[in-house]
Structure formats: structure tokens, C-alpha cells
C-alpha positions as CSV (number, residue, x, y, z in Angstrom):
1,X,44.0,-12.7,21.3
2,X,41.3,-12.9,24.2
3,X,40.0,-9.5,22.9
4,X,39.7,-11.1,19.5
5,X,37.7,-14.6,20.6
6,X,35.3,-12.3,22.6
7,X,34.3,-9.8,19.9
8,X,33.4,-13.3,17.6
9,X,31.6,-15.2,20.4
10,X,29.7,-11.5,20.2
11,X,29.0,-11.2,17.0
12,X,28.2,-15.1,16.5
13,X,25.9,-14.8,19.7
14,X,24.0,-11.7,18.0
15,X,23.7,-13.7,14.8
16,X,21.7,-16.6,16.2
17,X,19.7,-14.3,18.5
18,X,18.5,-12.1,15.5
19,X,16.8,-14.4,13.6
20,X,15.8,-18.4,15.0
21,X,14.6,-20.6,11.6
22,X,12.9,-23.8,11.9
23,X,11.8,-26.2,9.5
24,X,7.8,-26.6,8.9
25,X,6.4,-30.0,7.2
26,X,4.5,-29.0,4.1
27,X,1.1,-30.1,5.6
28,X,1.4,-28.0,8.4
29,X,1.9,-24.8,6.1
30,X,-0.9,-22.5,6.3
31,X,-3.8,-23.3,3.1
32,X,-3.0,-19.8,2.3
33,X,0.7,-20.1,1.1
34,X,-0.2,-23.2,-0.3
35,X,-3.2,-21.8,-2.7
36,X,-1.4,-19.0,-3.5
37,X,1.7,-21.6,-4.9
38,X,-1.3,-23.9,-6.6
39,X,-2.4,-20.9,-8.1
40,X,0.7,-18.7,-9.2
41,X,3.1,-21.1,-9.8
42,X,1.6,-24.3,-11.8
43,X,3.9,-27.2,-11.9
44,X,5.9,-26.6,-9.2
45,X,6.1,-28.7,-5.7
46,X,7.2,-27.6,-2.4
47,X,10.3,-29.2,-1.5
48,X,10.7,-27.6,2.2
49,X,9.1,-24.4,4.0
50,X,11.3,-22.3,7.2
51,X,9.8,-20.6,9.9
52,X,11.5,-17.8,10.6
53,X,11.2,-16.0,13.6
54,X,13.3,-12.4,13.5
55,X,12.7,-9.7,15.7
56,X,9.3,-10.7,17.3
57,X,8.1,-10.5,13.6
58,X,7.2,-14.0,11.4
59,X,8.1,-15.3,8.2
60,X,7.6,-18.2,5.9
61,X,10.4,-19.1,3.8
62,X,9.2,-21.3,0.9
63,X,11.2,-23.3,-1.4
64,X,9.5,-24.6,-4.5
65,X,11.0,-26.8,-7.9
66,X,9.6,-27.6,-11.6
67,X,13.0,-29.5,-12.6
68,X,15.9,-27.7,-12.7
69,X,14.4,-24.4,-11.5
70,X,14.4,-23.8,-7.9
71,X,12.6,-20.1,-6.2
72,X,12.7,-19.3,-2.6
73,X,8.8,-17.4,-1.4
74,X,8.5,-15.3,1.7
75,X,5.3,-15.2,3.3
76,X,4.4,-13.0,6.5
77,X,2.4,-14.9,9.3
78,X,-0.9,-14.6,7.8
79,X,0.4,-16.7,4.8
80,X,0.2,-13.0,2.2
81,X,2.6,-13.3,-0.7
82,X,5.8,-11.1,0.2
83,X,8.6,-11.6,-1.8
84,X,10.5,-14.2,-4.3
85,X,14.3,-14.3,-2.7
86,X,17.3,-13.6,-5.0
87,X,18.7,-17.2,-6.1
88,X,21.4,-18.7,-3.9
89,X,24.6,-19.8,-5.3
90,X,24.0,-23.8,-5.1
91,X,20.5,-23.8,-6.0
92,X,19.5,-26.0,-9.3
93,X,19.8,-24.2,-12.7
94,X,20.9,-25.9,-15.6
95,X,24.6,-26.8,-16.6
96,X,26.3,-24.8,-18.8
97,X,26.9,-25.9,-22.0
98,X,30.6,-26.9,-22.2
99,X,32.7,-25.2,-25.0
100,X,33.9,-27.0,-28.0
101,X,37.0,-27.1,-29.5
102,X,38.1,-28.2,-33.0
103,X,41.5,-30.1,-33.2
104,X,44.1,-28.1,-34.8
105,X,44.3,-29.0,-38.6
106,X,47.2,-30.0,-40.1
């Protein structure tokens, strides 16, 4: 059982040592990532921005909405355009439609 606690306090330590995230106020984001969001994705506002620091190397992780539709942007630490991140379960998308049934008829 000791054996067992240690190998989690291992791998839990190594998780929070890999990558540190910290939250960034949207004015403080570089004008870079914010152009780049003006420009290539029209309607939508920044709801919050993560620094994430992982392996010595820096990352901006942007989330932006236009109603229900929610994207997650990446941006290295001179604020290029990386990546849009794979949706997250729990992230807003719109409800499915619920499925109708007729009352048996007699």
C-alpha cells in the first residue's frame, strides 16, 4: 500500500512539474493574438487566455465565444497563430434536439 501512495505522489508530482498554467487578463494579452482574433475570427470575444509554461517553452491558450460556439487558440510566445484545440467535453454547443414521440393510437 506504501509502494502504491508513492508511485501516485510520483506521477502527480511529475504532472504539475511538466506543465505550470496561469491565467492572463485579456488586456495584458499580447496585440498580436488579439489582431489575429479581430481579424480571423469576427464576432467572437475572448472570454479567458492561459499562460502556459511547459518545458522551458511558452504558450498562450485562448478561449474565444460567438454564442453557443466556444474554440480554444494556442499561440507560441511571440503571439504567432499555432493551433485551434480539439473541443472539450463541457464546452458550449447547442442542445440536442429532444426526440418526439407520438402517443400510441387506439
Amino acid at each position: 500500500m506504501k509502494k502504491l501512495l508513492f508511485i501516485m505522489v510520483l506521477v502527480m508530482g511529475a504532472l504539475v512539474v511538466n506543465a505550470q498554467r496561469t491565467p492572463v487578463k485579456v488586456a495584458d494579452l499580447q496585440k498580436s493574438i488579439t489582431d489575429n482574433i479581430a481579424k480571423d475570427y469576427v464576432g467572437f470575444t475572448i472570454k479567458d487566455a492561459t499562460k502556459v509554461v511547459e518545458k522551458d517553452v511558452v504558450t498562450y491558450d485562448v478561449v474565444v465565444v460567438k454564442g453557443t460556439t466556444q474554440e480554444t487558440l494556442c499561440y507560441d510566445n511571440t503571439g504567432k497563430f499555432l493551433k485551434k484545440m480539439e473541443a472539450k467535453s463541457g464546452t458550449a454547443k447547442p442542445a440536442p434536439k429532444p426526440a418526439t414521440t407520438k402517443p400510441p393510437t387506439k
